[in-house]
PLY file of the C-alpha trace (Angstrom):
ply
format ascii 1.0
element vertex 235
property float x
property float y
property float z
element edge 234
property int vertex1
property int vertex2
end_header
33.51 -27.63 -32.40
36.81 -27.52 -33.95
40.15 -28.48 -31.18
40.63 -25.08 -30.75
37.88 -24.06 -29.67
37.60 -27.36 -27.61
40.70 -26.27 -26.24
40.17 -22.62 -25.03
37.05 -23.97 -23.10
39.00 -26.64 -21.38
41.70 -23.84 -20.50
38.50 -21.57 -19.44
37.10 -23.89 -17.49
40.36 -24.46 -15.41
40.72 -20.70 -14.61
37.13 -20.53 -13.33
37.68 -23.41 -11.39
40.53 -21.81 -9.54
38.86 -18.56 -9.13
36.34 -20.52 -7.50
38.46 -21.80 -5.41
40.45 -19.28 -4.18
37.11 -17.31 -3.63
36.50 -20.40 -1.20
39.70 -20.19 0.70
39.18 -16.46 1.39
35.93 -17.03 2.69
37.36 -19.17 5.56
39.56 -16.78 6.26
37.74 -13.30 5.26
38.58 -11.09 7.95
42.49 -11.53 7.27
41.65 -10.73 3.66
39.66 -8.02 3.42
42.56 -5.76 6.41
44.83 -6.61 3.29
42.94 -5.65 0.63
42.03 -2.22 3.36
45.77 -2.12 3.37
46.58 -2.15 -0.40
43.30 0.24 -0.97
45.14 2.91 1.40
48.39 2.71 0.20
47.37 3.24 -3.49
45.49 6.24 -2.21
46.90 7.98 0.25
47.93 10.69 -1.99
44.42 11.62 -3.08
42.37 14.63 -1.35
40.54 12.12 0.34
43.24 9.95 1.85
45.15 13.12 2.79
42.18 14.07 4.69
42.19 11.36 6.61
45.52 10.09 6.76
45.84 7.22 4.69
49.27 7.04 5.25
49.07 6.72 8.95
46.69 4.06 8.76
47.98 0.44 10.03
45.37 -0.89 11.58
41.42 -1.51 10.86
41.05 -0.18 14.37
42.95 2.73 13.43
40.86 3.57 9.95
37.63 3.34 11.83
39.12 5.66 14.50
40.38 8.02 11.48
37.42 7.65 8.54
33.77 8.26 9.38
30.85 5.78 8.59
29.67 7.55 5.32
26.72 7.14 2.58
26.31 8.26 -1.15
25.83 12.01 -0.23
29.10 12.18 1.64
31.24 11.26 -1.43
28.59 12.61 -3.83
30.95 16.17 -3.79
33.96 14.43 -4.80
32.23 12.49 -7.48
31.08 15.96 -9.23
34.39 16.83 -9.18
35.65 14.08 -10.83
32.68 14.15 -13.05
34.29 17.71 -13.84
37.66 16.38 -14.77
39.39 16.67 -11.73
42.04 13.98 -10.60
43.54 12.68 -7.75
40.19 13.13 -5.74
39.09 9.48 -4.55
42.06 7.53 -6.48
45.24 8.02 -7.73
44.20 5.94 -10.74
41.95 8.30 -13.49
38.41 7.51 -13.49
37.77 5.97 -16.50
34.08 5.08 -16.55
31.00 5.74 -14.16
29.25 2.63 -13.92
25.30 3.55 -12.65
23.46 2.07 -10.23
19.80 0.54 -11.13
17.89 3.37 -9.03
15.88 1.12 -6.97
16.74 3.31 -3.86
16.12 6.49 -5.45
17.79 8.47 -7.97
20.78 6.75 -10.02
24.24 7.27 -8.25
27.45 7.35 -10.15
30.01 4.89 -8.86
33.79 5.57 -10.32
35.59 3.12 -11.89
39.36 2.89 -12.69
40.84 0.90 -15.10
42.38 -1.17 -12.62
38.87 -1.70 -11.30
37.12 -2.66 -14.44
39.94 -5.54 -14.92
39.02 -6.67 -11.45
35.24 -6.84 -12.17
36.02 -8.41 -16.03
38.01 -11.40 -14.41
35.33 -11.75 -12.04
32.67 -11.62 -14.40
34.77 -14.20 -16.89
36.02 -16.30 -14.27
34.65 -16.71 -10.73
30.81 -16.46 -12.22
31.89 -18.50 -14.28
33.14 -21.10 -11.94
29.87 -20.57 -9.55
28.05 -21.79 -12.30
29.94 -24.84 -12.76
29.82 -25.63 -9.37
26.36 -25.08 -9.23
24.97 -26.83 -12.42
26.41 -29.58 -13.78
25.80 -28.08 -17.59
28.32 -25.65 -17.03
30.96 -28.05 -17.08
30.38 -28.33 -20.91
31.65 -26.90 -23.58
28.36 -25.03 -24.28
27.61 -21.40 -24.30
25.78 -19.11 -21.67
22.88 -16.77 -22.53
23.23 -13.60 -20.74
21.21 -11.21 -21.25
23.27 -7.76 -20.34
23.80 -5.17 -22.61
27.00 -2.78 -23.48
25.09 0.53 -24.36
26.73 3.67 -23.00
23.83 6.01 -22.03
25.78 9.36 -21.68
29.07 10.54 -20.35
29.84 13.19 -18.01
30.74 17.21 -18.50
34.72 16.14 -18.74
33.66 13.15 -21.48
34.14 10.56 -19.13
31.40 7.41 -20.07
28.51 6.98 -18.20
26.57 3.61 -18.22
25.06 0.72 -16.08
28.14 -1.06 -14.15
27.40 -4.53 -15.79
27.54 -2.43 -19.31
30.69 -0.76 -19.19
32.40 -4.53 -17.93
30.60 -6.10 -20.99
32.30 -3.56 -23.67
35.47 -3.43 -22.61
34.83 -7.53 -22.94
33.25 -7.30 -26.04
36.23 -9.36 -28.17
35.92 -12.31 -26.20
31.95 -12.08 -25.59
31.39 -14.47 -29.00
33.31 -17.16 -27.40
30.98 -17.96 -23.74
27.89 -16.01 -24.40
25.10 -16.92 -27.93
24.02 -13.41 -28.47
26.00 -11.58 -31.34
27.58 -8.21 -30.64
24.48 -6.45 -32.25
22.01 -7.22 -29.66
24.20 -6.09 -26.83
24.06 -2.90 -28.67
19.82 -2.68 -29.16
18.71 0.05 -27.36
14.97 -1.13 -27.25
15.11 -3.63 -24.93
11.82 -6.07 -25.62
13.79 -6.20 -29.32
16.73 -6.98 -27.43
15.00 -9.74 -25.26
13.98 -11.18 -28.10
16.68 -11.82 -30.30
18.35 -13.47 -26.80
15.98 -15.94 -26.87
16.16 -16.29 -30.66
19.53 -17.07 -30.33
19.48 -19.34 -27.40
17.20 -21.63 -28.68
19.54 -22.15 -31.50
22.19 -22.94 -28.89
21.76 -27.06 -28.83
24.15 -27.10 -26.06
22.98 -24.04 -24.04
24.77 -24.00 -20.54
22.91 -21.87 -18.36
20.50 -18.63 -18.47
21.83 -15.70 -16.12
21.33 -12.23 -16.15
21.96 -9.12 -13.09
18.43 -9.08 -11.46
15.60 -11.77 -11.65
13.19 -9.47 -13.19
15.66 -9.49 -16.28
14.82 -13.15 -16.61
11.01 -12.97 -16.03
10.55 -10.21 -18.51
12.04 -11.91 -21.54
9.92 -14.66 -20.75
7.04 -12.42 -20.85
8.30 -10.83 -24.49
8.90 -14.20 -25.65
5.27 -15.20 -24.79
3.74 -11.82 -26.50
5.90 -11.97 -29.67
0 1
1 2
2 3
3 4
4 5
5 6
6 7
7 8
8 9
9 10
10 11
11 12
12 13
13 14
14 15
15 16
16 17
17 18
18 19
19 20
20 21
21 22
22 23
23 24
24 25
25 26
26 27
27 28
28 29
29 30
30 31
31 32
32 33
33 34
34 35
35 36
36 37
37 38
38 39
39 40
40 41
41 42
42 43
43 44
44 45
45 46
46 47
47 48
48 49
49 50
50 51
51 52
52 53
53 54
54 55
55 56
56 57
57 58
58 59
59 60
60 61
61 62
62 63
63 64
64 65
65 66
66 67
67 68
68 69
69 70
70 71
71 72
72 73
73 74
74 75
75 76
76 77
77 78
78 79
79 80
80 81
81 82
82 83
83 84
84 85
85 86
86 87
87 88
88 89
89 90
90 91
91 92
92 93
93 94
94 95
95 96
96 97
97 98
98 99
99 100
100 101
101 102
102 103
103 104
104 105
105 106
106 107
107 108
108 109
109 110
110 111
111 112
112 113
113 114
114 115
115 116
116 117
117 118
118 119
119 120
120 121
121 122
122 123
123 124
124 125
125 126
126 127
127 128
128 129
129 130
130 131
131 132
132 133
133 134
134 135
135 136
136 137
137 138
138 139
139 140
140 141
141 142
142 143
143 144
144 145
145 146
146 147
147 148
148 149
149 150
150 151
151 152
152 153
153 154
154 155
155 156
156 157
157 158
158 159
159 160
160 161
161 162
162 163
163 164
164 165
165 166
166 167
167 168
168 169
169 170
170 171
171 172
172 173
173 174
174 175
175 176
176 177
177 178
178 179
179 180
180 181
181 182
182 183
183 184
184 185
185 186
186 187
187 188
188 189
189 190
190 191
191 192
192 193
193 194
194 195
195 196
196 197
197 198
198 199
199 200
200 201
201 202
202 203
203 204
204 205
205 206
206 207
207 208
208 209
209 210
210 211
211 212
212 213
213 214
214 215
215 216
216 217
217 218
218 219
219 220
220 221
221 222
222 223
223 224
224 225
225 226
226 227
227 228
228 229
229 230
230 231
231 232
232 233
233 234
């Protein structure tokens, strides 16, 4: 490992660490942050059709948004999502939808969850960052320099009427990562981009074992994990 390198994992491992840390601190005091984080969510939005509807604007208090904004599911912002789907702006957030991350299914049919591009930074620091520094907290391998097998993918499956991309949430953080994802994870590019997953599995595990200083094995559900073992044992 050349002193570069050396040194943009030292420097990694320092934001992670305070990510961690400041994901720590909120947790002792969580109610505090999540009325700001209510607060800076309603005065982004309040000029939307939704946050007119309910008065954004007017809100000041939690008390007052559960007063003003009904307990709602899936189905009562599904209409607003097909119109957004359809091109429309200004619906749910100021900020254009840039990418519909999809949800596994588990529950029933896929639902379509809107993501700005102010969101998908959010969800890329966390992913770099604060996982990043669980892990290190966690297992003591993570504190070297080594790399991480993940085993995620970046495929886009589709993309709605208005062109907008359509894909699994953890895929559409992992492309817009993609320039940086040599540097933490072993996989190459190309595998994030294999469509037939057992292949896909696979090549992870080719690559990891290669890894001499491997940090950690992650991936979004358990049953990723168990399956490539399973692959691995049949090929």
């Amino acid at each position: 490992m050349g002193i570069l390198e050396w040194g943009f994992y030292k420097l990694y491992g320092l934001g992670a660490d305070l990510f961690y840390r400041k994901f720590v601190r909120d947790t002792e005091q969580a109610g505090a942050v999540n009325r700001a984080v209510l607060q800076e969510i309603l005065r982004a939005n309040a000029s939307t059709q939704y946050g007119r509807l309910y008065g954004f604007a007017a809100i000041s208090r939690a008390e007052d948004y559960k007063q003003r904004v009904p307990l709602s599911g899936y189905q009562d912002f599904e209409p607003y999502i097909e119109e957004i789907a359809a091109g429309a702006e200004g619906i749910l957030t100021t900020e254009p939808v840039k990418y519909f991350g999809l949800s596994s299914g588990t529950t029933g049919r896929q639902k379509r969850i809107p993501m700005t591009s102010k969101a998908s930074r959010i969800v890329n620091m966390n992913m770099m960052f604060f996982q990043h520094g669980l892990l290190r907290h966690a297992l003591p391998s993570a504190r070297t320099e080594g790399k991480g097998l993940l085993l995620m993918n970046m495929l886009q499956s589709g993309a709605t009427g208005a062109g907008i991309p359509t894909g699994s949430g953890t895929s559409g953080g992992v492309k817009t990562m993609q320039k940086i994802v040599p540097y933490f994870w072993v996989s190459p590019l190309t595998v994030l981009q294999i469509v037939n997953q057992p292949t896909a599995n696979y090549l992870h595990l080719f690559f990891a074992l290669q890894e001499r200083n491997l940090a950690y094995i992650g991936a979004p559900f358990p049953s990723a994990m168990a399956s490539t073992v399973t692959v691995w044992a049949m090929w």
